[in-house]
DSSP file (Angstrom, degrees, kcal/mol; ACC not computed):
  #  RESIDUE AA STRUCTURE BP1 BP2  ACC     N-H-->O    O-->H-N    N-H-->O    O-->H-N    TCO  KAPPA ALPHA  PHI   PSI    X-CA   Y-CA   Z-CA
    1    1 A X    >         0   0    0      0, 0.0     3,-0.9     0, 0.0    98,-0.0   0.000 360.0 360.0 360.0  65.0  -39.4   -3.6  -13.2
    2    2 A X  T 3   +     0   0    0      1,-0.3     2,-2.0     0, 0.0     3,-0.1  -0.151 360.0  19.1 -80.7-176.7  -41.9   -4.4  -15.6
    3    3 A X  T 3  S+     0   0    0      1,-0.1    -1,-0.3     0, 0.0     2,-0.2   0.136  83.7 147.1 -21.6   8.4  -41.6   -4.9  -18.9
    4    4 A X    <   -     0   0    0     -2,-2.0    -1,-0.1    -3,-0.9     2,-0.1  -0.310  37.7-144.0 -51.0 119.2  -37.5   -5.6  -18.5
    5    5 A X        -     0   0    0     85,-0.2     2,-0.3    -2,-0.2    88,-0.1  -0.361  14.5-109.3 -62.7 143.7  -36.3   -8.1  -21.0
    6    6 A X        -     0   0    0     -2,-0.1     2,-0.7    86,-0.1    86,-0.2  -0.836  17.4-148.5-108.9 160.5  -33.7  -10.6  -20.5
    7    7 A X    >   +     0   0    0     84,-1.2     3,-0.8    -2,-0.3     6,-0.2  -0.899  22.7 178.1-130.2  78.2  -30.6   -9.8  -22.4
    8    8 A X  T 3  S+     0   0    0     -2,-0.7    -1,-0.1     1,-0.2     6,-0.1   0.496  78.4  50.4 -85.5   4.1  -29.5  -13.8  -23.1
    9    9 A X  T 3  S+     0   0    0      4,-0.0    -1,-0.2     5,-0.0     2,-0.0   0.665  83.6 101.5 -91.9 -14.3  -26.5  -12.7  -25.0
   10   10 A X  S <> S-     0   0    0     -3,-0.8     4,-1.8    81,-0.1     5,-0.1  -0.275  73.0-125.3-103.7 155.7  -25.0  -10.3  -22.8
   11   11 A X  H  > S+     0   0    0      2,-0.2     4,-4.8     3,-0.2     5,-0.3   0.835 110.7  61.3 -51.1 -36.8  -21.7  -11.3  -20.6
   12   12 A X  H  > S+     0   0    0      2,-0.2     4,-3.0     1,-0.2     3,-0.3   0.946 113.8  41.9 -73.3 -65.1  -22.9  -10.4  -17.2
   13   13 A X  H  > S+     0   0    0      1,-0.3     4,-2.3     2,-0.3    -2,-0.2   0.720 114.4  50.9 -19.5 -80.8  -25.8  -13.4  -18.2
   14   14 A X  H  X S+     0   0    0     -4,-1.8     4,-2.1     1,-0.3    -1,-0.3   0.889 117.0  36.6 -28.9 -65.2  -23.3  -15.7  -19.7
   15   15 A X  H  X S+     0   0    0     -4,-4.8     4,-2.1    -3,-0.3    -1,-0.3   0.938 113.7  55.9 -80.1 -24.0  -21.1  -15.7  -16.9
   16   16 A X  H  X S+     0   0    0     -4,-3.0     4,-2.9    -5,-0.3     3,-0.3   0.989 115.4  48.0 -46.5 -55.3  -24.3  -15.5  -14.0
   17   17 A X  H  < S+     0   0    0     -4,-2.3    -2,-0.2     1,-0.3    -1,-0.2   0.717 101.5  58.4 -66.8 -25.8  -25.4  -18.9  -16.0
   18   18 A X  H  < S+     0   0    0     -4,-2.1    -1,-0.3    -5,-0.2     3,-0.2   0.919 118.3  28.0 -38.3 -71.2  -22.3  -20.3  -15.9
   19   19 A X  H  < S+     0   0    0     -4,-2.1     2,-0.8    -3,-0.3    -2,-0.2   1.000 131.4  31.2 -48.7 -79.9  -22.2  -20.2  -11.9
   20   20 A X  S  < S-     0   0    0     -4,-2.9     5,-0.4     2,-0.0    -1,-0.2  -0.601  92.3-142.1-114.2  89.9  -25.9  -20.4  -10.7
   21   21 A X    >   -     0   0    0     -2,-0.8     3,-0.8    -3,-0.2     4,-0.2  -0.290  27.7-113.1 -56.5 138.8  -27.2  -22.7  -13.9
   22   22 A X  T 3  S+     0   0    0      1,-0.3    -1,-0.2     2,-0.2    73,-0.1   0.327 113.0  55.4 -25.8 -33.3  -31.1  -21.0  -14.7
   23   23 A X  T 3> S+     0   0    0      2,-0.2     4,-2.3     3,-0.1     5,-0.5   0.620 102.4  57.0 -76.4 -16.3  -33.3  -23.5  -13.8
   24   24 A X  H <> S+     0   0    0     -3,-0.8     4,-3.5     1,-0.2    -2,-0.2   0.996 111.6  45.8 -50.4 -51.6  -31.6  -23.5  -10.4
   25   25 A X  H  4 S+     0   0    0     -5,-0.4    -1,-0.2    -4,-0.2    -2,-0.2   0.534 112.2  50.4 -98.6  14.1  -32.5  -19.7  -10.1
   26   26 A X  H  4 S+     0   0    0      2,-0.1    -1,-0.2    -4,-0.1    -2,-0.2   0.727 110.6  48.6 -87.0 -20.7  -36.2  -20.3  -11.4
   27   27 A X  H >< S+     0   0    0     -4,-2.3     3,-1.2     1,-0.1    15,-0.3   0.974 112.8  48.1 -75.1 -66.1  -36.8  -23.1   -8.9
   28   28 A X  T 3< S+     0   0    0     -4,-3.5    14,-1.0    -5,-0.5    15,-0.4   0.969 111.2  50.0 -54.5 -40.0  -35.4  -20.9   -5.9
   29   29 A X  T 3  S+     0   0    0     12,-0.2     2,-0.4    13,-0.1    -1,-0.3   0.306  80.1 125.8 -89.5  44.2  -37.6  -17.8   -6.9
   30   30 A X    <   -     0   0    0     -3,-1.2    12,-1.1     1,-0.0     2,-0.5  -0.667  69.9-120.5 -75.5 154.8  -40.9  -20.2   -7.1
   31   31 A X  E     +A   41   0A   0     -2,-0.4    10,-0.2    10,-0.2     3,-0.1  -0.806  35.6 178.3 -66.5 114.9  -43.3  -18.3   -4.8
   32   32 A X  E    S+     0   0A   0      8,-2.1     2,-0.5    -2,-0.5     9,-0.2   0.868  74.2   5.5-105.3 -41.0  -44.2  -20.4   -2.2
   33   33 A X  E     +A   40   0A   0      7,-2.6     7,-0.5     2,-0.0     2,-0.4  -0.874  63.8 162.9-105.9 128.0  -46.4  -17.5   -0.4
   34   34 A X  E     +A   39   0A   0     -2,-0.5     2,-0.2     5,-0.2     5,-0.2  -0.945   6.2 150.9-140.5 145.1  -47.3  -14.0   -1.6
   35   35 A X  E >   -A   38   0A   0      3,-2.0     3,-2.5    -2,-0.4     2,-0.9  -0.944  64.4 -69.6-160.5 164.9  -50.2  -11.7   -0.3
   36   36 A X  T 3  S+     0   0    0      1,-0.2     3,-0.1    -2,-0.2    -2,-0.0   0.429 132.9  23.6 -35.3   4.9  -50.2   -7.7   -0.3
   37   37 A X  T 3  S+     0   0    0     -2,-0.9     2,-0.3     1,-0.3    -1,-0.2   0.234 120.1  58.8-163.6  15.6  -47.8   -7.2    2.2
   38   38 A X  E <   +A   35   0A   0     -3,-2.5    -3,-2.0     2,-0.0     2,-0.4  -0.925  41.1 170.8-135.2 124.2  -45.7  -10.6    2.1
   39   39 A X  E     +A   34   0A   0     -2,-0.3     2,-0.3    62,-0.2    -5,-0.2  -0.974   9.2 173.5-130.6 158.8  -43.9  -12.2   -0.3
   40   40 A X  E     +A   33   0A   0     -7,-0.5    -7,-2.6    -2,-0.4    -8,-2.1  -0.823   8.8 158.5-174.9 150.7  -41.4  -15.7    0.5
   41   41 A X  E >>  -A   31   0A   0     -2,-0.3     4,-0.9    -9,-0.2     3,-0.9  -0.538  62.0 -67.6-138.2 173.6  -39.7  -17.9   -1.8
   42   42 A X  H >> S+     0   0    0    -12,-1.1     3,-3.1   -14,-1.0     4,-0.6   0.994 133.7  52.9 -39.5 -73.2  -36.8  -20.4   -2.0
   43   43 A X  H 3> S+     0   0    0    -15,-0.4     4,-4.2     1,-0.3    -1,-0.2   0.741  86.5  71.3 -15.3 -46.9  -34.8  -17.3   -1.4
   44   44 A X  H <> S+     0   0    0     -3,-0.9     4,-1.4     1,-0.2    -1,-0.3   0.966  99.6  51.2 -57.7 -50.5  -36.4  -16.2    1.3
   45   45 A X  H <X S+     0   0    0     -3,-3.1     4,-1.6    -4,-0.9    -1,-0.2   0.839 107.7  52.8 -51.0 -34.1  -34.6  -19.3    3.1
   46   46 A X  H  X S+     0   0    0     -4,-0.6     4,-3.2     2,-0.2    -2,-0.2   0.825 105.4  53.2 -89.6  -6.8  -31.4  -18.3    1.9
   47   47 A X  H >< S+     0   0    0     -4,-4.2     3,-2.5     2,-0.2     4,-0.4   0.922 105.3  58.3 -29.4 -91.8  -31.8  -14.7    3.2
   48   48 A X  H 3X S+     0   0    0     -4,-1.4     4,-0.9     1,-0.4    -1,-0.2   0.564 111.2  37.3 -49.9 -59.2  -32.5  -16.1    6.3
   49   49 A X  H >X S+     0   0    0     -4,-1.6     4,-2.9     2,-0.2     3,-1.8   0.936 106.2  66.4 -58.0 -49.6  -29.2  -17.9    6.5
   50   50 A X  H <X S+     0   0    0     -4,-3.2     4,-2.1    -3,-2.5    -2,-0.3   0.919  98.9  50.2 -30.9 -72.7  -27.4  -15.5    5.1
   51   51 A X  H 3> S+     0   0    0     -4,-0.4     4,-2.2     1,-0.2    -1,-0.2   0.550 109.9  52.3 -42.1 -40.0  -28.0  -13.4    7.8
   52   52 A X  H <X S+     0   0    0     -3,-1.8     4,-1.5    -4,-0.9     5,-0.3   0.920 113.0  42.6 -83.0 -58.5  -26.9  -16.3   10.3
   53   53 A X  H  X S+     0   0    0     -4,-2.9     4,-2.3     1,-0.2    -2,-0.2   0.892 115.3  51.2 -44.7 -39.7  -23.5  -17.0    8.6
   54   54 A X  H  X S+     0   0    0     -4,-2.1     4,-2.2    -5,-0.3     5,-0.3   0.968 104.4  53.3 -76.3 -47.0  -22.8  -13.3    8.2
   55   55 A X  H  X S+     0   0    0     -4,-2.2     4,-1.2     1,-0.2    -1,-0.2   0.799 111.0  51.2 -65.9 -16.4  -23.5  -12.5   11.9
   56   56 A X  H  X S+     0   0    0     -4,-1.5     4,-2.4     1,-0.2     3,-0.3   0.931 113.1  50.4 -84.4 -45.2  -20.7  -15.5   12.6
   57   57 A X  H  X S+     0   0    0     -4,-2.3     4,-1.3    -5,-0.3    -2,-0.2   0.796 106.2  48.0 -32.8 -50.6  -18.6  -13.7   10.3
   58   58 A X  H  < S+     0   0    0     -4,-2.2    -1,-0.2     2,-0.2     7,-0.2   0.807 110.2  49.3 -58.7 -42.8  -18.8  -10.6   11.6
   59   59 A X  H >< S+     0   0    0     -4,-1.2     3,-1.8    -5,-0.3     6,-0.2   0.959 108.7  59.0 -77.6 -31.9  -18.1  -11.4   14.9
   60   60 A X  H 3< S+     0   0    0     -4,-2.4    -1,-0.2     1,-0.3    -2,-0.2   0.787 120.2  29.3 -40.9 -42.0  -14.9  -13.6   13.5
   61   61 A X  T 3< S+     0   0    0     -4,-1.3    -1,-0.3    -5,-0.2    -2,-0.2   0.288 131.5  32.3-113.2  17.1  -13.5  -10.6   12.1
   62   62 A X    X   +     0   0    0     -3,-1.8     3,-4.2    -4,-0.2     2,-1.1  -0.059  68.9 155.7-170.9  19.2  -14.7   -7.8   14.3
   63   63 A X  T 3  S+     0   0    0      1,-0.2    -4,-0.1    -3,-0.2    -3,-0.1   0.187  71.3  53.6 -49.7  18.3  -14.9   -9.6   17.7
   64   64 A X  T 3  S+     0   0    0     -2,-1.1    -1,-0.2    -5,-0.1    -5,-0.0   0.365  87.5 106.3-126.1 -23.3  -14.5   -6.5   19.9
   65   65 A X  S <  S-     0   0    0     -3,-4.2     2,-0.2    -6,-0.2    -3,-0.1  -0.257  71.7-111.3 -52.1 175.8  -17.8   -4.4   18.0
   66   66 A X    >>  -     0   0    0     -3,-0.0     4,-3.0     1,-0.0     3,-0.7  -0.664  22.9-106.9 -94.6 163.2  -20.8   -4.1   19.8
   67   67 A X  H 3> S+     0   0    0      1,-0.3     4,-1.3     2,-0.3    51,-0.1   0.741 118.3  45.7 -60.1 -44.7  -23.5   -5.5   19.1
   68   68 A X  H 3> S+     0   0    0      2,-0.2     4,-2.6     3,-0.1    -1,-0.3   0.780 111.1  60.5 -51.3 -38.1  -25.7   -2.5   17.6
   69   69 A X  H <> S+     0   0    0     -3,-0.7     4,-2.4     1,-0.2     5,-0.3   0.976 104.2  50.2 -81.6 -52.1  -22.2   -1.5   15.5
   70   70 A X  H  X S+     0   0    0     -4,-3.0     4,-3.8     2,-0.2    -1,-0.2   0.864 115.6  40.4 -53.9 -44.2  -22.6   -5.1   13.8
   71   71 A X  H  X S+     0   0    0     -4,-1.3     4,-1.2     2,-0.2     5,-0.4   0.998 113.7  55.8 -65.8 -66.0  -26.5   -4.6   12.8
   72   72 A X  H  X S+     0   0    0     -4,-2.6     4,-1.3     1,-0.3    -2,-0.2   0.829 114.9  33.3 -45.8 -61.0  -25.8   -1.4   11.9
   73   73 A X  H >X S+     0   0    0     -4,-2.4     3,-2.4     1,-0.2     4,-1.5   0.995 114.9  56.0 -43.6 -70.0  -23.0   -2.4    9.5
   74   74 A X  H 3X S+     0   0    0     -4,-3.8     4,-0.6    -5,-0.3    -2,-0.2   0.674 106.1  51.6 -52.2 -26.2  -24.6   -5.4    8.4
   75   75 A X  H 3X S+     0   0    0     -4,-1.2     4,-0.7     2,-0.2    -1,-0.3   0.590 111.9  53.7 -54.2 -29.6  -28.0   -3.3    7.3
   76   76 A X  H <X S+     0   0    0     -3,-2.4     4,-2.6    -4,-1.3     5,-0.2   0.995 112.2  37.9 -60.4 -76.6  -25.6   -1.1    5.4
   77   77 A X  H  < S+     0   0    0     -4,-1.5    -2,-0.2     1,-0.2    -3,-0.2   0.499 117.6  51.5 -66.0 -16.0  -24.0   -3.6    3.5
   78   78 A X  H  X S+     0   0    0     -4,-0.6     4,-1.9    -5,-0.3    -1,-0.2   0.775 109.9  47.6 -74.2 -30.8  -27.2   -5.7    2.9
   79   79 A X  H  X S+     0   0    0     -4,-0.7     4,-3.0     2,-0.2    -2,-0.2   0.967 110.7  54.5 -68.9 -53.9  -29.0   -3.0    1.7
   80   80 A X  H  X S+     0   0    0     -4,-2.6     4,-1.1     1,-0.2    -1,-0.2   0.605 109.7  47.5 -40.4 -21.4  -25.9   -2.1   -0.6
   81   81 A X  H  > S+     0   0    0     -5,-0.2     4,-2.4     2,-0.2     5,-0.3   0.869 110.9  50.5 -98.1 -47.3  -26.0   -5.5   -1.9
   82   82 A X  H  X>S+     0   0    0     -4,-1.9     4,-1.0     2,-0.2     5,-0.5   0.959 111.7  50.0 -57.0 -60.9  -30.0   -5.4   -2.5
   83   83 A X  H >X5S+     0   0    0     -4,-3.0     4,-3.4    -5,-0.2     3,-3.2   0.970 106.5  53.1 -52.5 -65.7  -29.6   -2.2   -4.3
   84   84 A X  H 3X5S+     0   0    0     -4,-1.1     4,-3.4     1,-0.3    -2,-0.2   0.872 112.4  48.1 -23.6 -63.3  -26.7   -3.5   -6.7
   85   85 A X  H 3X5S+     0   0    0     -4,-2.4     4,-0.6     2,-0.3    -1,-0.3   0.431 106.3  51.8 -77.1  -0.9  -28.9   -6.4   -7.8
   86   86 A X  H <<5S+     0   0    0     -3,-3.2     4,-0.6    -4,-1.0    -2,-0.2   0.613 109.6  51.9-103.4 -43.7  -31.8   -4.5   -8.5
   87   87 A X  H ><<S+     0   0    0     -4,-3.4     3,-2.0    -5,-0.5    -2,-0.3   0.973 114.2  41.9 -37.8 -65.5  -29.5   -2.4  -10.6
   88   88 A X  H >< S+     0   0    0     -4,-3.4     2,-2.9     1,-0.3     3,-1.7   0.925  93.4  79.4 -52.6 -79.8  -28.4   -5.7  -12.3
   89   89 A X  G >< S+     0   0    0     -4,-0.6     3,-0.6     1,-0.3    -1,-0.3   0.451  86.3  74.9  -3.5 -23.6  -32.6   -7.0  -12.3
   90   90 A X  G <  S+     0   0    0     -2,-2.9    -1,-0.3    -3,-2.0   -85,-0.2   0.645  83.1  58.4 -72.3 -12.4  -32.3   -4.3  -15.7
   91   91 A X  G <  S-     0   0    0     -3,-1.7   -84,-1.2    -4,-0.2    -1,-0.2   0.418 114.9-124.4 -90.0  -7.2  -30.2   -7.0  -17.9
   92   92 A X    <   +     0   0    0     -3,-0.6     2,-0.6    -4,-0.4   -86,-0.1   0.533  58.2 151.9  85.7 -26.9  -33.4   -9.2  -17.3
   93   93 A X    >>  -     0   0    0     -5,-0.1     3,-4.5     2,-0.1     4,-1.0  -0.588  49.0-133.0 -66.2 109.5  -31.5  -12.2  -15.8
   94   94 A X  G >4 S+     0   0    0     -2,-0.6     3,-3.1     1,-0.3   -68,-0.1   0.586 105.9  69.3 -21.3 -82.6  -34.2  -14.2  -13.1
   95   95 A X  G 34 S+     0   0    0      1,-0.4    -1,-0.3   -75,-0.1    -6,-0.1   0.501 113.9  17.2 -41.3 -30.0  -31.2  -14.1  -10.9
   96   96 A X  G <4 S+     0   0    0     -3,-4.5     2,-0.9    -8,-0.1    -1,-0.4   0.607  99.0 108.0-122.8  -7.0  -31.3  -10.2  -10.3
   97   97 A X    <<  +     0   0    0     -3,-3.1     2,-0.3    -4,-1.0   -11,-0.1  -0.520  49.4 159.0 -71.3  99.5  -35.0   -9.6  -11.5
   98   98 A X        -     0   0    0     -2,-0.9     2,-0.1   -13,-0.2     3,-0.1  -0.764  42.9-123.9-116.7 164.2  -36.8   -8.9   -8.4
   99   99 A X     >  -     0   0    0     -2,-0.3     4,-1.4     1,-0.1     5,-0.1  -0.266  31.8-123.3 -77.0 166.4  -40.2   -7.1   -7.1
  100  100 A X  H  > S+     0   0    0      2,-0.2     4,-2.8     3,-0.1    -1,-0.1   0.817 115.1  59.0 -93.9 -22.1  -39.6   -4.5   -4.6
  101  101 A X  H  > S+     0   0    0      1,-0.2     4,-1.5     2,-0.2   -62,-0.2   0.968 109.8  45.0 -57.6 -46.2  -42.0   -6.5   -2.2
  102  102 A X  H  > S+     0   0    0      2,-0.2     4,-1.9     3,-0.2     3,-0.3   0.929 113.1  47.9 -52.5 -71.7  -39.5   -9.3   -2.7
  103  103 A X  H >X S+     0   0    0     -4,-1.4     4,-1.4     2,-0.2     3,-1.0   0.942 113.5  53.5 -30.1 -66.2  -36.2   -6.6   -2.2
  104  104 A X  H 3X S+     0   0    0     -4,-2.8     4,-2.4     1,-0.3    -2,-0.2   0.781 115.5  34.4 -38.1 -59.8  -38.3   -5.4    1.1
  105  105 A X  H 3X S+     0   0    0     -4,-1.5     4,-2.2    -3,-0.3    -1,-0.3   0.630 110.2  66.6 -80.8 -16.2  -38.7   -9.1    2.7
  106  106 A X  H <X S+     0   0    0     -4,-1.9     4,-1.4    -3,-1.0     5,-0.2   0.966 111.9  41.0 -47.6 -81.4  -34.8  -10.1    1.2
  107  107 A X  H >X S+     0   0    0     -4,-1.4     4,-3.6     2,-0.2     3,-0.7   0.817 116.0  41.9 -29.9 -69.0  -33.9   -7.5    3.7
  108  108 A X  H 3X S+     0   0    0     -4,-2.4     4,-2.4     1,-0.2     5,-0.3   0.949 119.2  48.4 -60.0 -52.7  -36.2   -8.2    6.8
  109  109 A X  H 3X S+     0   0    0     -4,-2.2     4,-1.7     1,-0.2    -1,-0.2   0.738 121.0  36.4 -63.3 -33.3  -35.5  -12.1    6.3
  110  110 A X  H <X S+     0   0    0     -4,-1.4     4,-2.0    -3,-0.7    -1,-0.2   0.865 119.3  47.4 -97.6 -45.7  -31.7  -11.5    6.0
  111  111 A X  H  < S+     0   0    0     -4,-3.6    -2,-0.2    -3,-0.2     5,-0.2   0.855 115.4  48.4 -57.1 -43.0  -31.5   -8.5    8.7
  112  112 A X  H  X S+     0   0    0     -4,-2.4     4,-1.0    -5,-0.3    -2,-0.2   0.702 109.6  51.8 -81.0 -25.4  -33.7  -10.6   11.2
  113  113 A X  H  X S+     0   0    0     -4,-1.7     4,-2.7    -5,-0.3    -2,-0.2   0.863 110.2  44.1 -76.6 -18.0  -31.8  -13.7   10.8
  114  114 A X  H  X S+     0   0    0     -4,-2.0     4,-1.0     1,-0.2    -2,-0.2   0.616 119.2  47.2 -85.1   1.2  -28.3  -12.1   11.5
  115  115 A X  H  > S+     0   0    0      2,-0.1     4,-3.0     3,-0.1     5,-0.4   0.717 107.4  60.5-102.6 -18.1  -30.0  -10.2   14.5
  116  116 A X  H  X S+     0   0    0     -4,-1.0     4,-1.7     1,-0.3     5,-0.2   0.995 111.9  35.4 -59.4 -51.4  -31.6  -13.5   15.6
  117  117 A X  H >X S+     0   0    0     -4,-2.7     4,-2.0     1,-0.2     3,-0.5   0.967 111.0  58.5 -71.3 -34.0  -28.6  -15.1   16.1
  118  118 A X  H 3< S+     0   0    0     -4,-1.0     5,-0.2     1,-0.2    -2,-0.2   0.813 109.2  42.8 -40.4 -46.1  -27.2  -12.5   17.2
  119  119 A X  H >X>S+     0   0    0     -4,-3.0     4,-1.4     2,-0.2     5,-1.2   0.807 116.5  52.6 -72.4 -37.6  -29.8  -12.0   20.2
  120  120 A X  I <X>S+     0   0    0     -4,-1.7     4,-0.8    -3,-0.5     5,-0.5   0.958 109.3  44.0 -60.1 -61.9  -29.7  -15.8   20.8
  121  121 A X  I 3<5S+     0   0    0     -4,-2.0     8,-0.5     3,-0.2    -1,-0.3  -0.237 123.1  39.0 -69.8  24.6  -25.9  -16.1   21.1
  122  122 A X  I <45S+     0   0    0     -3,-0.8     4,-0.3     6,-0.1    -3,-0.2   0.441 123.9  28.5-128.3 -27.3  -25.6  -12.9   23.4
  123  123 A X  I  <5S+     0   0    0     -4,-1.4    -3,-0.2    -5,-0.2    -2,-0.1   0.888 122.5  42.3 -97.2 -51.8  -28.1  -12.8   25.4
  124  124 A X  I  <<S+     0   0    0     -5,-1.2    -3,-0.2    -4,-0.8    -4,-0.1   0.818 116.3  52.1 -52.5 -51.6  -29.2  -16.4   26.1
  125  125 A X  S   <S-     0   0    0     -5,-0.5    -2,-0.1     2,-0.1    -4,-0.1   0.884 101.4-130.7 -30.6 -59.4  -25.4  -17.5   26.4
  126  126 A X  S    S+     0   0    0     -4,-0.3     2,-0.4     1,-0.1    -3,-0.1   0.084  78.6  53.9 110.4 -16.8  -24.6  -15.0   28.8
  127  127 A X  S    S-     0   0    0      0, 0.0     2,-0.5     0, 0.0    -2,-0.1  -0.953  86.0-102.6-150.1 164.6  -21.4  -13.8   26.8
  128  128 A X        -     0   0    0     -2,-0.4    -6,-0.1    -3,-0.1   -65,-0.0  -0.666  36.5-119.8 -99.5 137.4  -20.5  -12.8   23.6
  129  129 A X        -     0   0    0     -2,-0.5    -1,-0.1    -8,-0.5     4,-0.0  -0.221  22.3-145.3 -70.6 165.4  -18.8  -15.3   21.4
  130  130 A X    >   -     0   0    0      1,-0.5     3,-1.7     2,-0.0     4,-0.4  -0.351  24.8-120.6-139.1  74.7  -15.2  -14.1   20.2
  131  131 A X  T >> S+     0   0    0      1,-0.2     3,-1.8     2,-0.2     4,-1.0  -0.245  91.9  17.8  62.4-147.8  -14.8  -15.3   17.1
  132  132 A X  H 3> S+     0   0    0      1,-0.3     4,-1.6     2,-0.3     5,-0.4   0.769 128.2  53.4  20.5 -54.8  -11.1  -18.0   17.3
  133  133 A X  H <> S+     0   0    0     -3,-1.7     4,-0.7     1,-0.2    -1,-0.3   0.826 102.0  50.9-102.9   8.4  -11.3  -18.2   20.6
  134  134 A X  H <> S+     0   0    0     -3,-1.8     4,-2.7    -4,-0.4    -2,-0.3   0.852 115.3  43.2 -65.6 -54.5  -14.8  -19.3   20.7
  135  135 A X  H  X S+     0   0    0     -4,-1.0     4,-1.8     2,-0.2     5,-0.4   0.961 108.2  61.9 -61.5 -39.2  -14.2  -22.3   18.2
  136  136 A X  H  X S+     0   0    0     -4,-1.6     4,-3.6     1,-0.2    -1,-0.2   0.956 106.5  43.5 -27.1 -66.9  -10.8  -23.0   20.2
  137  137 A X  H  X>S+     0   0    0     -4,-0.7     5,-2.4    -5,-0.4     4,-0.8   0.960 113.1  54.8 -46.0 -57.8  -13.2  -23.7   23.2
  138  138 A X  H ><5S+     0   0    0     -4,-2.7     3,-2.8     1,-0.2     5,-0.4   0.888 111.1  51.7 -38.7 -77.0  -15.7  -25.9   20.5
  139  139 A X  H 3<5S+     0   0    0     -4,-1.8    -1,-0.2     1,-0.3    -2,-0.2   0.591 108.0  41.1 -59.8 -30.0  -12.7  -27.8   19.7
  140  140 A X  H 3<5S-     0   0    0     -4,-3.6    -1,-0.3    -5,-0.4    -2,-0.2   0.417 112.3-111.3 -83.8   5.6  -11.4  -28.8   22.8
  141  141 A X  T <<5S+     0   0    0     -3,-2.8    -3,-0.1    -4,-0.8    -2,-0.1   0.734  77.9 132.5  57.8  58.3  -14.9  -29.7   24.1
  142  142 A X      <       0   0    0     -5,-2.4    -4,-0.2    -4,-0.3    -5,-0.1   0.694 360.0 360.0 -80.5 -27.8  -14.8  -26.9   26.5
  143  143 A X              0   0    0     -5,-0.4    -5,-0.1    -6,-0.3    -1,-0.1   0.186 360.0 360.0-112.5 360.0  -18.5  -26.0   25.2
């Protein structure tokens, strides 16, 4: 998106700075490595997490999918989200202004942590968490 301007008057700005104050989101989008075919950033970490929180999420609220039906979804709806914010990245605010190399790795970092855990917790375990009755188990220090 090159030459896009940032629009410091405009609401969606106002109310972005308001939540996630500006230097916050110019210190998370430092580059800490970039080469033709890589890029990763503050961000990059919170992809990565994302992905791990969402996949506990998923299973919380959807404890009977399979395991493919959860990536599958979760690629959908990441991708949906990726698009949206490069639609916003046209108002100019740091916060949605991205590269597409940057969009590209958002995705793998975010998609490979929710399948990482995923693969970790199903396979390695031996059983597929279920959401409630998994923590049940935490709490009563069945696990």
């Amino acid at each position: 998106m090159v030459g896009v301007t940032a629009s410091e008057g405009s609401v969606l700005s106002r109310i972005t700075d308001a939540i996630i104050p500006r230097s916050f989101t110019e210190l998370w989008g430092t580059t800490l490595y970039e080469s033709n075919y890589f890029y990763f950033n503050y961000w990059s970490i919170n992809h990565i997490l994302a992905g791990v929180f969402f996949y506990f999420v998923k299973i919380w609220i959807f404890p009977k999918w399979s395991f493919k039906k959860l990536v599958l979804w979760w690629i959908v709806l990441d991708m949906g989200f990726e698009i949206v914010e490069y639609i916003l990245g046209f108002g100019g605010h740091p916060l949605f202004y991205e590269e597409s190399i940057d969009i590209f790795w958002d995705l793998v970092f975010t998609i490979g942590g929710f399948i990482l855990t995923g693969w970790i917790f199903e396979k390695h375990r031996g059983k597929r968490i279920k959401g409630k009755e998994y923590l049940k188990e935490v709490v009563k220090g069945e696990i």
